[in-house]
DSSP file (Angstrom, degrees, kcal/mol; ACC not computed):
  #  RESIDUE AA STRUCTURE BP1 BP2  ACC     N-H-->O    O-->H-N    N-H-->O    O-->H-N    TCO  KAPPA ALPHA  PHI   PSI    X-CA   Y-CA   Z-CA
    1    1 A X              0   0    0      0, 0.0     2,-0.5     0, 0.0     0, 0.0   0.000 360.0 360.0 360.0 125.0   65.3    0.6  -37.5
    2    2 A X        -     0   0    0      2,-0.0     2,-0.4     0, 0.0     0, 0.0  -0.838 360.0-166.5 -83.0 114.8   68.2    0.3  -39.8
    3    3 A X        +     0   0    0     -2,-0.5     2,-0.2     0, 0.0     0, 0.0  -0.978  17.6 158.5-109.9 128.3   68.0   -1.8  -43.3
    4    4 A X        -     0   0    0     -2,-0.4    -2,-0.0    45,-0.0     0, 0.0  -0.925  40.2 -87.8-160.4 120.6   70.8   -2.5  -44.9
    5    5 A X        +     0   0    0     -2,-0.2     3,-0.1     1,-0.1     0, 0.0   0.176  39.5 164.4 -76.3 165.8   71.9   -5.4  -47.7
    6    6 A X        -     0   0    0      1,-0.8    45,-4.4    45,-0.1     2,-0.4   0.390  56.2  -9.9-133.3 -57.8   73.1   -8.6  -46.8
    7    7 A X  E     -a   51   0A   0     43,-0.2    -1,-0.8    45,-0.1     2,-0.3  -0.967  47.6-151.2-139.0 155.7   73.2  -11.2  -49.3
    8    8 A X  E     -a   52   0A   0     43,-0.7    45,-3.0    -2,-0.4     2,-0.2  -0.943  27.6-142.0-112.3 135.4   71.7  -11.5  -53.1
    9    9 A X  E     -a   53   0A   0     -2,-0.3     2,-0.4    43,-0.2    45,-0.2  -0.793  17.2-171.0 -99.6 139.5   70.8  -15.4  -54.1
   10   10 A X  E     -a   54   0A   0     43,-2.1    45,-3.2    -2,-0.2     2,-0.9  -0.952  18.5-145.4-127.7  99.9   71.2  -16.9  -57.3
   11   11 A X  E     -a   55   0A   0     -2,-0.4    45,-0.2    43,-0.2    43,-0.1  -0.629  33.4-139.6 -79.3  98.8   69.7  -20.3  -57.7
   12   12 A X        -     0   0    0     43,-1.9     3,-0.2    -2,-0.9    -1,-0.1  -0.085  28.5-174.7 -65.1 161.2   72.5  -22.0  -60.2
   13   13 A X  S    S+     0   0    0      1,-0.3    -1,-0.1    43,-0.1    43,-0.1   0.149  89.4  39.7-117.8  16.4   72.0  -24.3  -63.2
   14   14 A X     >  -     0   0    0      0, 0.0     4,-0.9     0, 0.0    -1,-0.3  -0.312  69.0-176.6-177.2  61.1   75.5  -24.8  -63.8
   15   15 A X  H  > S+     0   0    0      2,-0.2     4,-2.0     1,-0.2     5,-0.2   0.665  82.9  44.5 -39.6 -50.9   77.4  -25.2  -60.5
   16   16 A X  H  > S+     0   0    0      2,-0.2     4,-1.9     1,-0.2    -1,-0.2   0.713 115.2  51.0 -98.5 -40.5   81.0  -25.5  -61.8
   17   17 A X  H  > S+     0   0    0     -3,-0.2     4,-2.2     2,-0.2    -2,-0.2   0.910 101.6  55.7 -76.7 -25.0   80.4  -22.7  -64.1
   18   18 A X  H  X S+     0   0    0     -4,-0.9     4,-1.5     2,-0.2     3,-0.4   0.993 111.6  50.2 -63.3 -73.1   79.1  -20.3  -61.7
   19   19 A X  H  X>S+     0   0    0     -4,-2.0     4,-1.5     1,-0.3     5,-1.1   0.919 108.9  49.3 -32.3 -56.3   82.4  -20.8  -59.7
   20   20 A X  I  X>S+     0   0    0     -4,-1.9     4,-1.5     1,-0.2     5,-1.4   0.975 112.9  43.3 -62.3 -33.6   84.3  -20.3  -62.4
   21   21 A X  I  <>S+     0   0    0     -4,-2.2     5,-1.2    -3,-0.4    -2,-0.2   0.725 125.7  32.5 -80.4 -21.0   82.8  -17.2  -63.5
   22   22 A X  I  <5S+     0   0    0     -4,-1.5     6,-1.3     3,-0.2    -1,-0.2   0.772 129.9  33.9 -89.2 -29.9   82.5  -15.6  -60.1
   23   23 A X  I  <5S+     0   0    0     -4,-1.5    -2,-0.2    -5,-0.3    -3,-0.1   0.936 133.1  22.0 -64.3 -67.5   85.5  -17.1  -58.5
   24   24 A X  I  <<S+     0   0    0     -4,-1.5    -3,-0.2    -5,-1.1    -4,-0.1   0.940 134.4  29.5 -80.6 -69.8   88.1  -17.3  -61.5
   25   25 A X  I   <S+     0   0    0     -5,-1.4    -4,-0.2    -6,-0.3    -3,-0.2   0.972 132.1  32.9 -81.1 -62.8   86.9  -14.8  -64.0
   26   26 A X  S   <S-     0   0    0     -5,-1.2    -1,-0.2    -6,-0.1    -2,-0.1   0.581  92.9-146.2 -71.4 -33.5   85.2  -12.2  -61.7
   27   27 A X        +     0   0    0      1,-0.2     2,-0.4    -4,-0.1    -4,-0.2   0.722  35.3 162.8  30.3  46.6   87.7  -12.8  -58.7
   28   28 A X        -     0   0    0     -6,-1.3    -1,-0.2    16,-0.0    18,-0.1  -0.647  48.2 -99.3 -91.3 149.7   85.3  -12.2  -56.4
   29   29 A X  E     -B   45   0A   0     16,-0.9    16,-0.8    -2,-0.4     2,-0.6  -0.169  33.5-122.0 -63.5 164.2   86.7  -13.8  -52.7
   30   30 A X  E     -B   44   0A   0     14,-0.2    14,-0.3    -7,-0.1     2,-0.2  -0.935  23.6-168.9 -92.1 108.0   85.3  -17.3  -52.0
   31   31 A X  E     -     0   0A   0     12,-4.0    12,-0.3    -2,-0.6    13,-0.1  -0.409  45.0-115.1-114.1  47.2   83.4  -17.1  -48.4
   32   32 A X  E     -     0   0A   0     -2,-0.2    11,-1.5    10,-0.1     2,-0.4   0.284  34.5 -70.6  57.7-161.5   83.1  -21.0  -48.2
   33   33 A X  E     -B   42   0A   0      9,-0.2     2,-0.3    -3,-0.1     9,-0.2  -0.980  19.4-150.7-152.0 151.2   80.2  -23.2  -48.3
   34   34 A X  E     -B   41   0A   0      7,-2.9     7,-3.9    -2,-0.4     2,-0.8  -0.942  13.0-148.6-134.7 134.6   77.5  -24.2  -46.2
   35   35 A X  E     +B   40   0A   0     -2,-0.3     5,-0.2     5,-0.2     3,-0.0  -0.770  19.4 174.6-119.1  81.3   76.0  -27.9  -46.7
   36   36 A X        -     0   0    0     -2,-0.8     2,-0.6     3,-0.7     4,-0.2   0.662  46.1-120.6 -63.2 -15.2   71.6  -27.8  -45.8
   37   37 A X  S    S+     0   0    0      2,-0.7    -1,-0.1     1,-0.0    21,-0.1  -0.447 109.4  50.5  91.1 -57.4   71.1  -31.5  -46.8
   38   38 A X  S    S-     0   0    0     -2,-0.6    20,-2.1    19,-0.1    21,-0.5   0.544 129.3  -2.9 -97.4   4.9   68.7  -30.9  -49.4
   39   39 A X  E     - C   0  57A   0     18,-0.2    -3,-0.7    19,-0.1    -2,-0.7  -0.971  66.3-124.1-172.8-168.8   71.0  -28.1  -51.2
   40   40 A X  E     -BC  35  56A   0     16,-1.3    16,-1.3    -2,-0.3     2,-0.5  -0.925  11.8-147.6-146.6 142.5   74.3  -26.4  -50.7
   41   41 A X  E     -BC  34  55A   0     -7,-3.9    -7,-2.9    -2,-0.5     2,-0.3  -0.945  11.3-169.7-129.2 137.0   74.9  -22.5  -50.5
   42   42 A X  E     -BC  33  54A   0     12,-2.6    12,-2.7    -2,-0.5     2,-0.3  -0.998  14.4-160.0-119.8 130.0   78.4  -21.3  -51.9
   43   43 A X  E     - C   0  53A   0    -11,-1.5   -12,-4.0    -2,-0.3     2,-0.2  -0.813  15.4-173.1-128.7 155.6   79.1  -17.3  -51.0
   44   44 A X  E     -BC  30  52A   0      8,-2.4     8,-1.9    -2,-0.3     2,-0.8  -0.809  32.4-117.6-135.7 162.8   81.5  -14.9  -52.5
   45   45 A X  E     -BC  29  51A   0    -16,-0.8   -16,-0.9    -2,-0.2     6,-0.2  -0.919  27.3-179.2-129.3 117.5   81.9  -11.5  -50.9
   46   46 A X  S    S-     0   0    0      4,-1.3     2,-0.2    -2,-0.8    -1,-0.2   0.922  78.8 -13.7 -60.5 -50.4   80.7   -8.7  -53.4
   47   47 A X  S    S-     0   0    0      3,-1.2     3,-0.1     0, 0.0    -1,-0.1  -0.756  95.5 -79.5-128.1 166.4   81.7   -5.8  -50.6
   48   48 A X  S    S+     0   0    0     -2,-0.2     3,-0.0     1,-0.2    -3,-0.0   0.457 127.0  25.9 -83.8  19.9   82.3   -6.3  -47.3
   49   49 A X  S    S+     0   0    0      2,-0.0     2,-0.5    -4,-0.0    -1,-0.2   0.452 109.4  82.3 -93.0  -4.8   78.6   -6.7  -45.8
   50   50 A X        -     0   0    0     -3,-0.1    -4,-1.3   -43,-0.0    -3,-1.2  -0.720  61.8-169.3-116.1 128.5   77.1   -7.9  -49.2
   51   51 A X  E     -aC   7  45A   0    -45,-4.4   -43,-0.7    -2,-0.5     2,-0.5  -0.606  19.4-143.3 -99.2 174.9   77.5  -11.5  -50.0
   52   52 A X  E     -aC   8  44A   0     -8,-1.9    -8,-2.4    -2,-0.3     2,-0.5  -0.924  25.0-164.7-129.5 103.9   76.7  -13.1  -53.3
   53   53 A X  E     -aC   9  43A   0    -45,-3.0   -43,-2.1    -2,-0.5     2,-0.8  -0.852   6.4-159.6-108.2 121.5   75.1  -16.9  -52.5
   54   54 A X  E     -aC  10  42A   0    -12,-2.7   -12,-2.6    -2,-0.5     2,-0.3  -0.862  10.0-162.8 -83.8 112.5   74.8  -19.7  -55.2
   55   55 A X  E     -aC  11  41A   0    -45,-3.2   -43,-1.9    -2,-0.8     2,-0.3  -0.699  16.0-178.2 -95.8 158.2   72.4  -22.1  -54.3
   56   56 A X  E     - C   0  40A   0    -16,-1.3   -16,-1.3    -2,-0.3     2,-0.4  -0.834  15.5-164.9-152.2 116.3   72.4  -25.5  -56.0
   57   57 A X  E     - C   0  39A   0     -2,-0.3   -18,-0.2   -18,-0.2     3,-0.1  -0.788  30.7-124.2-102.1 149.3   69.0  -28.0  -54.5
   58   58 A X  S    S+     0   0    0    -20,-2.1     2,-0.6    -2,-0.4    -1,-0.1   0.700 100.7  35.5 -27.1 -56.4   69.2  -31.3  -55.3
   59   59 A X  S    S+     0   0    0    -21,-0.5    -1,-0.2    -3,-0.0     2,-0.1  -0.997  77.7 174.8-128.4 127.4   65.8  -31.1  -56.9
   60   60 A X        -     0   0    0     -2,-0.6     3,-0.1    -3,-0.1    -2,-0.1  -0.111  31.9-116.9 -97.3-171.0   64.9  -28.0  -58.7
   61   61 A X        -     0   0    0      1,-0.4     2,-0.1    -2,-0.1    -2,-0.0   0.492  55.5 -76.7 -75.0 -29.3   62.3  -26.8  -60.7
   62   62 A X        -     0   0    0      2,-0.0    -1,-0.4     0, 0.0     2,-0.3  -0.383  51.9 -96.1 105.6 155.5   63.1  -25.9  -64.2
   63   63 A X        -     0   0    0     -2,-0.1     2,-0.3    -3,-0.1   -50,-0.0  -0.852  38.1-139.4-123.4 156.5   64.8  -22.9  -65.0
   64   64 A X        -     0   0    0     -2,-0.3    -2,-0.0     0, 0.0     0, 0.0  -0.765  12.7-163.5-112.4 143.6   62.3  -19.6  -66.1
   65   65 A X        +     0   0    0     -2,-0.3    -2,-0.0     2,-0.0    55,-0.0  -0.328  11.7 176.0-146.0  54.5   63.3  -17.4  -68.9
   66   66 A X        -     0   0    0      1,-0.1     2,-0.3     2,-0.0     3,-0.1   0.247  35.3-104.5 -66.1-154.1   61.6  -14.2  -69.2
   67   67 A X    >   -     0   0    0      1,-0.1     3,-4.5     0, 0.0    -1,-0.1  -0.910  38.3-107.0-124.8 138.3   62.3  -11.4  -71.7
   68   68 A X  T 3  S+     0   0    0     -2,-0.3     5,-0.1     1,-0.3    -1,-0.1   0.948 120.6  58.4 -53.2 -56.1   64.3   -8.0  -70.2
   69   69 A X  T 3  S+     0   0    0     -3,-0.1    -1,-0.3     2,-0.0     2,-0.2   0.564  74.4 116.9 -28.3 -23.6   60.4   -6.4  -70.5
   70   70 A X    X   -     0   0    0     -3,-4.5     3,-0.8     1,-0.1    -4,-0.0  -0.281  58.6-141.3 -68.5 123.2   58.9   -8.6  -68.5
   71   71 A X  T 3  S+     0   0    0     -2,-0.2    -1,-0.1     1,-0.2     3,-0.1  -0.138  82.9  36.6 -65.2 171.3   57.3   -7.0  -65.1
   72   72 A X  T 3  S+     0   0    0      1,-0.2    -1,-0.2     0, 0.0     2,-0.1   0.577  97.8 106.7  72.7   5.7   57.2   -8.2  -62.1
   73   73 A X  S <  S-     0   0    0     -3,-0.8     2,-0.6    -5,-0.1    -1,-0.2  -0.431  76.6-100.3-106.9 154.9   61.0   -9.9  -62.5
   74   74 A X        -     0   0    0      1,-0.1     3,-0.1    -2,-0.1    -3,-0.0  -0.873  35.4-161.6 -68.4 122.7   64.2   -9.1  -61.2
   75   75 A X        -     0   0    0     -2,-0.6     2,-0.4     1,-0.3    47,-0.3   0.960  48.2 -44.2-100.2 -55.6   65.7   -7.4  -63.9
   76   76 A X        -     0   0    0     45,-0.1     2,-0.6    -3,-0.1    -1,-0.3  -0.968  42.8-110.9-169.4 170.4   69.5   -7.5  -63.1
   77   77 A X  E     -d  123   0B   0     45,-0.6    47,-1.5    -2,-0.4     2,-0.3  -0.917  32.1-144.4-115.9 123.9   72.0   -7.0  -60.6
   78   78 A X  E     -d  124   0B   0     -2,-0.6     2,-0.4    45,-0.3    47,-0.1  -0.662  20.1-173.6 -74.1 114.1   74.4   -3.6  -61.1
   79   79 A X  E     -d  125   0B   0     45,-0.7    47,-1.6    -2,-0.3     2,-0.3  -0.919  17.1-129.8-111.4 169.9   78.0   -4.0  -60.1
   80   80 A X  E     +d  126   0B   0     -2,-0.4    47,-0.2    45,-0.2     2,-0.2  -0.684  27.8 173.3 -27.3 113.5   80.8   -1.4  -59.9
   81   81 A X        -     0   0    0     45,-1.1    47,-0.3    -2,-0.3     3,-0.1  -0.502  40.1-126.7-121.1-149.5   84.1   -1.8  -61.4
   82   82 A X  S    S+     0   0    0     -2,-0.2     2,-0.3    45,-0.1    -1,-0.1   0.465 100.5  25.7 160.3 -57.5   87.0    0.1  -61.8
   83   83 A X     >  +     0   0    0      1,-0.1     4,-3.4    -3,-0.0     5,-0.2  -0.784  48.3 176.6-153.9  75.7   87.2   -0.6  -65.5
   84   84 A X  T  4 S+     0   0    0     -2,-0.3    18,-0.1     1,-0.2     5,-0.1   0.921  87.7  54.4 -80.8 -14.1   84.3   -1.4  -67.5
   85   85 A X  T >> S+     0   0    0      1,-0.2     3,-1.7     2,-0.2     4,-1.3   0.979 113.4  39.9 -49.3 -65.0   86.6   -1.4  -70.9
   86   86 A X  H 3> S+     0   0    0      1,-0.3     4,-1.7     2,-0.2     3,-0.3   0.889 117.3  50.1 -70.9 -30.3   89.3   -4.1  -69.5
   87   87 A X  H 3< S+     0   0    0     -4,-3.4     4,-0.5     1,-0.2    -1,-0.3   0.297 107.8  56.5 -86.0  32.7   86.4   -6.4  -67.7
   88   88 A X  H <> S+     0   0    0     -3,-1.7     4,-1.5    -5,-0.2    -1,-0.2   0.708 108.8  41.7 -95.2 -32.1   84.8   -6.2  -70.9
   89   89 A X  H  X S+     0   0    0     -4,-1.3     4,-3.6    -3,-0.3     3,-0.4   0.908 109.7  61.9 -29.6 -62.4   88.0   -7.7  -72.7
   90   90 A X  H  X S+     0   0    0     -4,-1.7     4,-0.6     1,-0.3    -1,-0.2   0.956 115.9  26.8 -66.1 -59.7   88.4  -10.1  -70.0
   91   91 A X  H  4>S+     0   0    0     -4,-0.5     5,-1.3     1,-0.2    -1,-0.3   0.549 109.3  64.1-125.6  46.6   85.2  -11.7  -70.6
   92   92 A X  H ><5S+     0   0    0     -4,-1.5     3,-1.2    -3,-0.4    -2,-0.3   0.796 112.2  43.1 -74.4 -44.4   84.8  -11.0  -73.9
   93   93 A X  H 3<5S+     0   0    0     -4,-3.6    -2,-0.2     1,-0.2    -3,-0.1   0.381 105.5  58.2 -74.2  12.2   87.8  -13.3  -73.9
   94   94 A X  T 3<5S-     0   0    0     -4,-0.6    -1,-0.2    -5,-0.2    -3,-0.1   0.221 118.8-107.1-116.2  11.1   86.5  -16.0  -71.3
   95   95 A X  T < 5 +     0   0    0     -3,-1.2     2,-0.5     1,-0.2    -3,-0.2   0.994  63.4 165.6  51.7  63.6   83.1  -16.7  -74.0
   96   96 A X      < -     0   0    0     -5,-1.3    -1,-0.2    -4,-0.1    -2,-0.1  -0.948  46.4-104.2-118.2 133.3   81.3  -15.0  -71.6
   97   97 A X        -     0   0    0     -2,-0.5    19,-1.3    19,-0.2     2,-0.7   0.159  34.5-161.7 -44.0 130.9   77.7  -13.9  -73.1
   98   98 A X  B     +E  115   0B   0     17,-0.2    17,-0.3     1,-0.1     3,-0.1  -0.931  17.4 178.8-106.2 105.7   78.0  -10.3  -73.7
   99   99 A X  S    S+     0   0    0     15,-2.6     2,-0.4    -2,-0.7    16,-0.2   0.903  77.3  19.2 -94.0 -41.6   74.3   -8.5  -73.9
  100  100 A X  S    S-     0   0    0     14,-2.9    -1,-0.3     3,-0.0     2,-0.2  -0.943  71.7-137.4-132.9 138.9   76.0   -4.9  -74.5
  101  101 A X        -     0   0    0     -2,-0.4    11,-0.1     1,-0.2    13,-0.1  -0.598  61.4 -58.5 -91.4 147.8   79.2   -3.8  -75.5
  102  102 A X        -     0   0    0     -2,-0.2     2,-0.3   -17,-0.1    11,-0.2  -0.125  64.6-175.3 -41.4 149.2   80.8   -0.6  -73.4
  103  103 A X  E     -F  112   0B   0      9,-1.3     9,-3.7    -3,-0.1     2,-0.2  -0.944  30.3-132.3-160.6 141.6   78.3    2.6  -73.6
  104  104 A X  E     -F  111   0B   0     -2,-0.3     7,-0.2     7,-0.2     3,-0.1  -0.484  22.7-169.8 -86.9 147.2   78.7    6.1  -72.3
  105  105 A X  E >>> -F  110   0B   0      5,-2.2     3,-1.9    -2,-0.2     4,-1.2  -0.455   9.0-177.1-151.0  85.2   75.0    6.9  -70.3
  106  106 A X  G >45S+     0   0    0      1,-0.3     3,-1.3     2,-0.2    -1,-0.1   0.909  73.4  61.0 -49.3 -48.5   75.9   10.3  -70.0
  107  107 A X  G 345S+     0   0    0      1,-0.3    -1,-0.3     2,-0.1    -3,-0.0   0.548 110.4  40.5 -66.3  17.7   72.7   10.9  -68.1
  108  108 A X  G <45S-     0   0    0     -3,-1.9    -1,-0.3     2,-0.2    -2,-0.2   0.481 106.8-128.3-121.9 -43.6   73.7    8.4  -65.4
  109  109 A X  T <<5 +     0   0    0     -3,-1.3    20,-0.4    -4,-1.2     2,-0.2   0.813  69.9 110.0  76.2  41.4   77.0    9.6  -65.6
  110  110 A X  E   < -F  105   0B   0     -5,-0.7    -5,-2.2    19,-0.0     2,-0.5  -0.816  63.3-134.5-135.4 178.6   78.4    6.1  -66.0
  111  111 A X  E     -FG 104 127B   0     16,-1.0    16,-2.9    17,-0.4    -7,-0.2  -0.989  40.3-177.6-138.3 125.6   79.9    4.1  -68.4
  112  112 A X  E     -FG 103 126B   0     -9,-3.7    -9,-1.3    -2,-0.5     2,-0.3  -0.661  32.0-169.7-125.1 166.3   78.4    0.5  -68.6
  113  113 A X        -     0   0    0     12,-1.2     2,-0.6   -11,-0.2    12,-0.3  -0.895  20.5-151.2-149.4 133.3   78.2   -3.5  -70.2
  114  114 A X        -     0   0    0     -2,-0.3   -14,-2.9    10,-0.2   -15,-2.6  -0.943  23.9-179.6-123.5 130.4   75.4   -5.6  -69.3
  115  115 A X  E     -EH  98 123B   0      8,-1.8     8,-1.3    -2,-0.6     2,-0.3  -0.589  28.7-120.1-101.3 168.4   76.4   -9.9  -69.3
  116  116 A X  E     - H   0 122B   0    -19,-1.3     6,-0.3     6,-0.2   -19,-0.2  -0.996  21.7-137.8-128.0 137.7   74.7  -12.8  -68.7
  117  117 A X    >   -     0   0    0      4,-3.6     3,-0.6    -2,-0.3   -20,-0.1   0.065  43.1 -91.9 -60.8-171.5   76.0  -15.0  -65.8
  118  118 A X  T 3  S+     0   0    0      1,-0.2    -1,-0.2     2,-0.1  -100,-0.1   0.781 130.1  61.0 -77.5 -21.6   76.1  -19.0  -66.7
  119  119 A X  T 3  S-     0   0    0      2,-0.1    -1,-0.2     1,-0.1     3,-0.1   0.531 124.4-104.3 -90.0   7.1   72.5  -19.0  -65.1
  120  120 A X  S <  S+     0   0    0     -3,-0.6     2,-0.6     1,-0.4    -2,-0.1   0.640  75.6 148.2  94.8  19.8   71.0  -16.5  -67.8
  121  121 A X        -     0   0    0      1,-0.1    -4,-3.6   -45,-0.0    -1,-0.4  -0.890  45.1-127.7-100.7 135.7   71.2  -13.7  -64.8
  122  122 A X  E     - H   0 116B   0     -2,-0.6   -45,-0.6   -47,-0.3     2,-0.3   0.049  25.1-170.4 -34.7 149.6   71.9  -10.2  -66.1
  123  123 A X  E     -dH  77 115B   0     -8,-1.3    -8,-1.8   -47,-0.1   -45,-0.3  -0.816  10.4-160.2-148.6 133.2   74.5   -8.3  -64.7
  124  124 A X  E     -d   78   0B   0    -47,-1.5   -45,-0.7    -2,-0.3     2,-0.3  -0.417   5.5-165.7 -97.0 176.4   75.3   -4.8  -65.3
  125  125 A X  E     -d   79   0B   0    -12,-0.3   -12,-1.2    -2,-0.2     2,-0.3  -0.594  13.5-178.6-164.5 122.5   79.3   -3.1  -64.5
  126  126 A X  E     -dG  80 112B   0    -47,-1.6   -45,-1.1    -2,-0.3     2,-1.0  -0.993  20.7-156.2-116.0 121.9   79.1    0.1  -64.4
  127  127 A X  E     - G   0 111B   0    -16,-2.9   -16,-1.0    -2,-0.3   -45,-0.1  -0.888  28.6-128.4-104.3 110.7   82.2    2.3  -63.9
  128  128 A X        -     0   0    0     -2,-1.0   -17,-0.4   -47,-0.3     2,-0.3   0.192  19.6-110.1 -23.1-172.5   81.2    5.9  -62.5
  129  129 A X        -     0   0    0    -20,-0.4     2,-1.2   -19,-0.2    -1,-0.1  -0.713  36.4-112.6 -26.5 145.2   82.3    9.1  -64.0
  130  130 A X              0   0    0     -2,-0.3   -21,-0.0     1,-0.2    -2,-0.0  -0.658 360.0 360.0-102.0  95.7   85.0   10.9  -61.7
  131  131 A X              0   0    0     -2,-1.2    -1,-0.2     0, 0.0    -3,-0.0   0.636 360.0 360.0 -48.9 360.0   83.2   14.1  -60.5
């Protein structure tokens, strides 16, 4: 049996910001939207098999706010870029919450910025070292 990613979910608190910041800021492609009745899923395509789906229900819960310590959480989702200097620019200049400024982590052999989406979700971009 083969396992292999497919989609990571983000339940938004901000609908209109989430788009902008994944769509507009991020450029990540827009894979349409899918209408459930009691909530909507909007997908962007990180790679091409891995989606990124926004959900937004109608009736929620309340939004949870642990501390980067906490167990038993997702702790953040790591992407790739190209460039972690200029997307740091980019949304350092778009007011987007900044948790870390670039840093070498030599023993990772990457160079990295950890954000917070508009829904308080972590994000890492990391740009590789070039063996």
């Amino acid at each position: 049996m083969k396992i292999k990613p497919d989609h990571i979910t983000i339940n938004v608190t901000d609908l209109e910001r989430s788009l902008k910041f994944y769509g507009d800021i991020l450029g990540l492609e827009n894979k349409g939207t899918v209408d459930m009745g009691d909530h909507r899923l909007y997908y962007f395509a990180l790679s091409d098999e891995l989606l990124l789906e926004l959900i937004e229900y109608d009736e929620d819960k309340g939004e949870l706010h642990p501390d980067v310590k906490t167990r038993g959480i997702f702790r953040h989702l790591a992407l790739s870029c190209d460039d972690v200097d200029a997307l740091y620019e980019r949304l350092l200049a778009e007011g987007v919450s900044i948790l870390s400024a670039p840093d070498d982590v030599p023993k990772l052999r990457f160079r990295n910025i950890l954000v917070e989406d508009p829904n308080g979700v972590e994000l890492e971009f990391v740009t590789r070292d070039k063996e």
